[in-house]
C-alpha positions in Angstrom: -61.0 -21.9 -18.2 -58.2 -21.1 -16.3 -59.8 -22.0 -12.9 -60.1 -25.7 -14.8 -56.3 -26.0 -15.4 -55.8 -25.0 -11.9 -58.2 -27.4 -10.5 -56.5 -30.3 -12.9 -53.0 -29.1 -11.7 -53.8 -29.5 -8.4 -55.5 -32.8 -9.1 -52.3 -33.7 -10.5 -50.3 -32.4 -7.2 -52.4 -34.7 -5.2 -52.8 -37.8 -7.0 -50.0 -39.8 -5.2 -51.6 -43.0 -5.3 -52.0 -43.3 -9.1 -49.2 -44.1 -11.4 -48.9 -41.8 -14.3 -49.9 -44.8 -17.1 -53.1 -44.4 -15.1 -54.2 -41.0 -14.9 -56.4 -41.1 -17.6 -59.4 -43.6 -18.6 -61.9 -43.9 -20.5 -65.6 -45.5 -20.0 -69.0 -46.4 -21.2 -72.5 -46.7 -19.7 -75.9 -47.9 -21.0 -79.1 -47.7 -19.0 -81.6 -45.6 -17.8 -80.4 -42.1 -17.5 -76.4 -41.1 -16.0 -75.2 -39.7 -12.9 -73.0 -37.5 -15.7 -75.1 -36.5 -17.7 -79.1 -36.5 -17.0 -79.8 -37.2 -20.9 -78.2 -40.3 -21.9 -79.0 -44.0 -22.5 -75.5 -44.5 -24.0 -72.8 -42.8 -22.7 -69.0 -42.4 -22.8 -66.4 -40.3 -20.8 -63.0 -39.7 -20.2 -62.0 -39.9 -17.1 -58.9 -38.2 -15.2 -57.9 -40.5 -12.0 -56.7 -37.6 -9.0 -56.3 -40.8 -6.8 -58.1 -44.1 -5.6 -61.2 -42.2 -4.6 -62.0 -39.6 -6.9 -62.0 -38.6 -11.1 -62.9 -35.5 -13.2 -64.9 -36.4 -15.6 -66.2 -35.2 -19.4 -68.9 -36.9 -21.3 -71.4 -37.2 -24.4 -74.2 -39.1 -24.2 -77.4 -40.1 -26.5 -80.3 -41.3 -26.3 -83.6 -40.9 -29.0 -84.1 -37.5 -30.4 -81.6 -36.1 -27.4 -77.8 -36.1 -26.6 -75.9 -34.2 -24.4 -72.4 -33.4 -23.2 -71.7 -33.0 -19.6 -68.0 -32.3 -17.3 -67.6 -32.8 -13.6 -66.1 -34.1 -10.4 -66.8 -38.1 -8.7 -65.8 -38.6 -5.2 -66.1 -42.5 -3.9 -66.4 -43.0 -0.4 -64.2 -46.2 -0.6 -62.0 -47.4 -3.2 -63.5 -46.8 -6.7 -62.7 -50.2 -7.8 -65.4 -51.8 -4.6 -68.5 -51.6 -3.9 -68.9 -47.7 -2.8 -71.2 -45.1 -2.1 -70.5 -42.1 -4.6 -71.6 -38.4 -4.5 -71.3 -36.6 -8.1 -71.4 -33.1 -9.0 -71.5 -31.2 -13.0 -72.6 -29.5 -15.3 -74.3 -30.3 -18.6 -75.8 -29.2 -21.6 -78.8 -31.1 -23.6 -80.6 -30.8 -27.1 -84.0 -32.2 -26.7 -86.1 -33.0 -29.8 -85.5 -32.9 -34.0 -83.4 -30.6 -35.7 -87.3 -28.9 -36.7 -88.7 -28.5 -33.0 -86.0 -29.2 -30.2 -84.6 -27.4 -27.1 -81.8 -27.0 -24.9 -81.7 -27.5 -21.6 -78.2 -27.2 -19.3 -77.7 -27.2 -15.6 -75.9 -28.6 -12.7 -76.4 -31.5 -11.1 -75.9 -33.0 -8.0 -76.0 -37.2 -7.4 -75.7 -39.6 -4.7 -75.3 -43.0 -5.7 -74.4 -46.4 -5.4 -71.7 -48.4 -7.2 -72.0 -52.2 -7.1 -69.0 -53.9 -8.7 -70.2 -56.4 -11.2 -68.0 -59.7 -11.1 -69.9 -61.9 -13.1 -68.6 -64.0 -16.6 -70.5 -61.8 -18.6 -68.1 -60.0 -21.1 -65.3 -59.3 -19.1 -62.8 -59.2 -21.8 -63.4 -56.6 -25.3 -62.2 -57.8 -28.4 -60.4 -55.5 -30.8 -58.2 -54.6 -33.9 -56.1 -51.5 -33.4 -56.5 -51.2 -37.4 -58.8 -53.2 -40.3 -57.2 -56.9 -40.8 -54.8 -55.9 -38.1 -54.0 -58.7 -35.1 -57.0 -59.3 -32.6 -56.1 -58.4 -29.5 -58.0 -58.8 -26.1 -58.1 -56.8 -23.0 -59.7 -56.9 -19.5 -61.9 -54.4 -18.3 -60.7 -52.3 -15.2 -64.2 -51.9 -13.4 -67.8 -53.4 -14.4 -70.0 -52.0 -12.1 -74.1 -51.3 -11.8 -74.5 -47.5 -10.5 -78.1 -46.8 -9.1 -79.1 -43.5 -7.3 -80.6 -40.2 -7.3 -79.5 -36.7 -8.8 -80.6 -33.6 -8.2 -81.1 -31.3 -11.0 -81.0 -27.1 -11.5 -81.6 -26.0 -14.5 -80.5 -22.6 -16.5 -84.2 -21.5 -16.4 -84.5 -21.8 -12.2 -86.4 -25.0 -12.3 -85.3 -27.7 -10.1 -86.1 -31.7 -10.2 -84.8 -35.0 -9.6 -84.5 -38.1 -11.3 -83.3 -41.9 -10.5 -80.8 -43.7 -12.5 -79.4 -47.1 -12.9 -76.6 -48.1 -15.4 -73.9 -50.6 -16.2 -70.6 -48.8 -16.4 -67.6 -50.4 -17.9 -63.8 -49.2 -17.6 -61.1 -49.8 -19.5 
């Protein structure tokens, strides 16, 4: 734990480029399988910004009869909000299966990717109410992007694998 807050300090140190309103974000995905978190059809993290290239991340994702929490580190090779090649490495921990018959499964992970910024029309704006019969209110997503690539997995019983994945991620 305390090699974490060290690791976020010096994040923090080194994150000149990003104005403190935007250190933290958050995100969702929905696809096949995450670069995050290798269990996941629908996912969402939180995100903490060290500068225009790199994040830390945490996340919980779901998909049926699994879900699965995951943390780690994102480094883009250009700008996060272009087109980029991405590398990703973390850790996670699954629950295959029913409450009855299940399993857990954790590991690390290691993914190369692609991340191909999505401009279209579709749904570039979310809708909300900050309360029920409150004021709708709009805002504009920071990044839509499609990320498709490859992780590498090892797992807390010594078995290794792969596995592709392709998702949209949205930012806000």
């Amino acid at each position: 734990m305390k090699k974490l807050i060290f690791i976020l300090m010096l994040g923090s140190v080194y994150s000149q480029d990003i104005s403190p309103s935007d250190k933290w974000d958050s995100s969702y995905s929905f696809g096949l399988l995450s670069e995050k978190i290798p269990v996941s059809f629908i996912e969402y993290s939180r995100l903490f910004n060290i500068n225009k290239h790199s994040e830390f991340y945490v996340a919980i994702g779901s998909m049926i009869f699994a879900t699965g929490v995951g943390s780690g580190y994102k480094y883009y090779f250009k700008n996060k909000f272009t087109s980029s090649i991405f590398t990703s490495i973390g850790s996670h921990l699954s629950y295959l299966g029913t409450a009855d018959m299940g399993m857990t499964i954790s590991g690390v992970s290691i993914s190369s990717g692609y991340s191909i910024i999505y401009k279209g029309k579709l749904g570039p704006k979310i809708t909300y109410r900050e309360r029920f019969g409150g004021e709708l209110k709009e805002r504009e997503y920071k990044k839509s992007a499609i990320n498709i690539g490859i992780s590498f997995i090892y797992m807390g019983d010594n078995s290794i694998g792969a596995y592709p994945f392709m998702n949209l991620e949205r930012r806000l």
